[in-house]
N, C-alpha and C positions, 0 to 999 in steps of 0.2 A: 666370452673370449678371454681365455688365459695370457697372460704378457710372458717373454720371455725370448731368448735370445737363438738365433741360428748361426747352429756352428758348421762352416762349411769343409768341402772334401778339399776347396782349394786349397795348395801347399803353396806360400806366397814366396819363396826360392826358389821353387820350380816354373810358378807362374812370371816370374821375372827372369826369368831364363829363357820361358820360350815368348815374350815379347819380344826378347831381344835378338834371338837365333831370328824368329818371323821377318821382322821388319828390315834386317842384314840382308837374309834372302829378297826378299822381294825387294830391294834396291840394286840387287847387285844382278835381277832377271827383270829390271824393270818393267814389274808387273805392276798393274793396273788393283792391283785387291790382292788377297792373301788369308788364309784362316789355316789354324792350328790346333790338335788339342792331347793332350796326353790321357792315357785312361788306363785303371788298374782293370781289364778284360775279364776276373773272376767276380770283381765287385758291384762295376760299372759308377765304382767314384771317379767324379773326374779331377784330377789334382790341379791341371792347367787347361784354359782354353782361352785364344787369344782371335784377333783378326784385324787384320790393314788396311785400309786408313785406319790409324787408333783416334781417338779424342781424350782428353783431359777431362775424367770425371768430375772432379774440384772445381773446372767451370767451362762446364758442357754449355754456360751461354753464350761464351764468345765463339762457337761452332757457327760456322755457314754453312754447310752442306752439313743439312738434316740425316741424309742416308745414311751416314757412320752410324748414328744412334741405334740401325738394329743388328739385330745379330745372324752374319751370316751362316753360322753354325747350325744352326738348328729354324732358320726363317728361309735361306733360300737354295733352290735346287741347282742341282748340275748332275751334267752326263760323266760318269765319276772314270769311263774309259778303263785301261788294262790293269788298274786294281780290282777289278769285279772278275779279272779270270782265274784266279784263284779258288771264288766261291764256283766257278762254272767246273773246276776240278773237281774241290771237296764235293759236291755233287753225284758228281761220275764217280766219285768212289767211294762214296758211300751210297749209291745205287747199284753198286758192282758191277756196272757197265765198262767200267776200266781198273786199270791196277799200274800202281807207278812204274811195271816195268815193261808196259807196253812203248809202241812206238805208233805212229802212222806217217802217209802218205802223204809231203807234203809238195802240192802243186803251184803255191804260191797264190791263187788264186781259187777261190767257186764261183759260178753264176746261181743263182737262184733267185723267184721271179721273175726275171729279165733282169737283176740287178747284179752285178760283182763287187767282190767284196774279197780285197788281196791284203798281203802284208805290207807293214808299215813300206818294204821298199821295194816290194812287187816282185821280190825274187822269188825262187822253188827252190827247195832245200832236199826232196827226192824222200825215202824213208828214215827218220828222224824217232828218235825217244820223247814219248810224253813230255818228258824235263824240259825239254826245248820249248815248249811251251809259254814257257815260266824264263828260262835263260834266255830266249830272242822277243821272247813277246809276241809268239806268233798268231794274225789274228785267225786263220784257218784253225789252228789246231783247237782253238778254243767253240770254235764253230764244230770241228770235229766230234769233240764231245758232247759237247749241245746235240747235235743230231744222235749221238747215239743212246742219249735219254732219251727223245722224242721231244715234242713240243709240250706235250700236256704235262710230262715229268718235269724237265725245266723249270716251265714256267712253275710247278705247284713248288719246286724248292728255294727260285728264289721269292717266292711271297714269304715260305716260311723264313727266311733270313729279317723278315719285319719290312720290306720295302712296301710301299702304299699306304702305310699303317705311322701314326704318330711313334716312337718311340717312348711315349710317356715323360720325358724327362725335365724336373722342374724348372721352368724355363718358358718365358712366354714365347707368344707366336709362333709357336713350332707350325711346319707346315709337312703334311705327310708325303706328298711327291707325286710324279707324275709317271706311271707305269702302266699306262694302259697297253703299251708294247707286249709286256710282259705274260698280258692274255690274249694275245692275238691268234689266230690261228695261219697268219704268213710264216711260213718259211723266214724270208730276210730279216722279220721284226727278232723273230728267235735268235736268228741269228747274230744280227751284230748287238742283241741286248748280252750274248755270249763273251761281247768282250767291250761293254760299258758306255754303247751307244746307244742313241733312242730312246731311252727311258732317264729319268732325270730323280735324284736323290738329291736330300741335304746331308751334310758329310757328318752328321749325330748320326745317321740312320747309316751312311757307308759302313762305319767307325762301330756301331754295334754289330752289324752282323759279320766283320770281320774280325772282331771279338768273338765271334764263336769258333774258330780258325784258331786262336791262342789259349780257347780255356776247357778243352777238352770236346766244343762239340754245345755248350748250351745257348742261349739266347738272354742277353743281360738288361737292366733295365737301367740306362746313364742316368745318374745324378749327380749335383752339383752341393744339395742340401746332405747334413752326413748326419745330425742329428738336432732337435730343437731341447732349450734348455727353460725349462719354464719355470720360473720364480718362487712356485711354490714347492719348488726341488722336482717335480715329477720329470722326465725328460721320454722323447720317441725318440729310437733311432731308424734309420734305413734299413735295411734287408743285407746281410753280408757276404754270407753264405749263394755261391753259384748252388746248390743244391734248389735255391726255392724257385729257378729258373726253367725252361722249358726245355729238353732236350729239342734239337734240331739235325744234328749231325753223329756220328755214332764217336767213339773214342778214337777206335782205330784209324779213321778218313782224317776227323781231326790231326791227327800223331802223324802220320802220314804225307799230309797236306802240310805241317810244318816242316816235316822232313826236309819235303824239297823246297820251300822256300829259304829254307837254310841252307840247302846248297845254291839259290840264284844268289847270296849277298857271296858265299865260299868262291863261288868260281863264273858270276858272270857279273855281278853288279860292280862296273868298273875295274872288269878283266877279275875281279879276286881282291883287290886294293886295300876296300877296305871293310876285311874279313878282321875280328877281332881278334887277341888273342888267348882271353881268358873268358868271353862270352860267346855262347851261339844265339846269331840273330836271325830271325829268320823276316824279310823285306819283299817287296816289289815296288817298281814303280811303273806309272800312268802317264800317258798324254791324250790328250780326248781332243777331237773339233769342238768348237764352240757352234750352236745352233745359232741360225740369223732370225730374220723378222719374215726371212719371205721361203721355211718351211728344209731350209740347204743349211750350208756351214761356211762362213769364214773361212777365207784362205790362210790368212794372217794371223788370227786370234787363235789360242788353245788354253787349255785346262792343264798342267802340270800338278801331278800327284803322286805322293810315297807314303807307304806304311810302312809299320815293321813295329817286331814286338820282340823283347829279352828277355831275361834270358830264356833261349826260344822254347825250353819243353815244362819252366817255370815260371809262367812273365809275370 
C-alpha cells in the first residue's frame, strides 16, 4: 500500500455556495430535507454536492440524529417525477418515433388498466405542439410518447440511461434503485414511469443520465476523487475525456432535446423571467407524490425538483 494524498473534483467556492443557496431554499419551502449537486456533465467531476439537515464535520459527536450522517445523494431513492420527461423525449427522438415538430392530441386525461392518469390540473388542451410537453409539464403528452415507443423500447432506454444500475461513483453506500416498474409489461407502470412515478432513483443516478441530455448523448461515470497523489511522485488520474464513455443517445436527439429545454427556461419557466441574457440555459422542473407505507401517496407531502445545465449547447 502506497501513501499519498487525494485530490478531490470539489471546488470549495462552489461547494460553499451551494450550501448556502441549499439550506436558504429549503428554509424559505420549509422542507423537511434537501440535497444538491453541481456536475461538469462531460466529465462527470462533481465540483459541489451538498444536502439538509447539514452536521458539523469538526464534531459530528455532538450530532443526535444519526441520519444526517448519510448521504442522501447517492444512498437514498426517490420518484424523481417531471425531470424524467425529458429523457422520455430524448428517447422518442432518438428512436424517430417523434420530431420536435410534431404535436398531439391532448385530452387531459387517459385510462389504462382501469387506471387514469391526467395532468397536473386535469384540464384538455385539444392539439398542442410536442414543446408543450416540456412548457406545461404535461403528464399525457409524456405518456404519449412512451406509447409510441412501445413498452419494450421504453423500458430498454431508460435502463440504458444507467437506472437500476450503481453508477459507480466513489462514494459509499451507493444504493442502485428501485425500477422494477420499468420492466413491467402493464400499460400504466410505462406509463407514469413516463413522467417519474413508480420507479424510485437516487438523484447521482437522476443527475448522470441527465447528463447525457447536456454532453452530446454519452453516459458519464460521477466522481468526486479527480486524482491520487502518491509520495513517491507516481500519481492516477480519473478518466476526462466523455470519449471513454458509452454512447446512449445519438448527437442530433441530444442537440435537439436541449433545444427545447432551452426554450421552456426562454418562454415558460416563469412566463420567460428568468431567461438569461448572455447564456442559453436550458432547465426543467419536477414535482413528484411522495409514496406512503400503505403502497398510495401522500396528499400533503411532495418531491420538488429542477435541473438545468449552461451554457446550454456547451455546459
Amino acid at each position: 500500500i502506497a501513501a499519498g494524498d487525494l485530490i478531490l473534483t470539489i471546488e470549495p467556492e462552489v461547494q460553499s455556495f451551494l450550501e448556502h443557496t441549499l439550506q436558504k431554499s429549503a428554509d424559505a419551502l420549509s422542507a423537511n430535507s434537501g440535497g444538491a449537486l453541481i456536475i461538469n456533465p462531460k466529465t462527470g467531476n462533481i465540483l459541489a454536492l451538498a444536502a439538509t439537515p447539514m452536521f458539523d464535520p469538526n464534531n459530528f459527536s455532538l450530532e443526535t440524529d444519526y441520519s444526517v450522517f448519510s448521504n442522501p445523494i447517492v444512498e437514498s431513492v426517490f420518484e424523481m417525477g417531471s425531470i424524467v420527461k425529458p429523457l422520455t423525449i430524448a428517447a422518442g427522438l432518438d428512436a424517430g418515433v417523434i420530431t420536435t415538430e410534431d404535436s398531439y392530441y391532448d385530452e387531459g386525461s387517459i385510462t389504462l388498466n382501469n387506471r387514469t392518469i391526467g395532468n397536473y390540473d386535469g384540464k384538455a388542451r385539444g392539439r398542442v405542439p410536442l414543446q408543450e410537453i416540456l412548457n406545461q409539464s404535461l403528464n399525457t403528452g409524456a405518456v404519449y410518447v412512451a406509447r409510441k415507443l412501445g413498452n419494450d423500447l421504453f423500458s430498454d432506454y431508460m435502463m440504458s440511461f444507467g437506472f437500476g444500475e450503481k453508477t459507480g461513483i466513489d462514494l459509499p453506500n451507493e444504493t442502485p434503485g428501485l425500477v422494477k416498474n420499468l420492466s413491467s409489461n402493464r400499460d400504466i407502470e410505462i406509463a407514469t414511469a413516463s413522467f417519474g412515478q413508480g420507479f424510485a432513483v437516487t438523484p447521482i443516478a437522476m443527475v448522470r443520465a441527465l447528463s447525457s441530455l447536456a454532453n452530446g448523448g454519452v453516459l458519464i461515470t460521477p466522481h468526486v476523487l479527480d486524482r491520487i497523489e502518491y509520495k513517491d511522485a507516481l500519481f492516477k488520474s480519473m478518466p476526462k475525456e466523455s470519449v471513454n464513455f458509452p454512447r446512449i443517445l445519438s448527437g442530433e436527439a441530444s442537440e435537439n432535446i436541449t433545444r427545447m429545454l432551452v426554450r421552456v427556461v426562454d418562454e415558460a419557466l416563469v412566463g420567460g423571467a428568468v431567461k438569461l441574457p448572455h447564456f442559453s440555459v436550458a432547465a426543467k422542473t419536477g414535482t413528484a407524490q411522495i409514496a406512503d407505507s400503505h403502497g398510495g401517496y401522500y396528499d400533503d407531502k411532495f418531491l420538488h425538483t429542477f435541473f438545468g445545465y449552461f451554457p446550454a449547447y456547451d455546459p
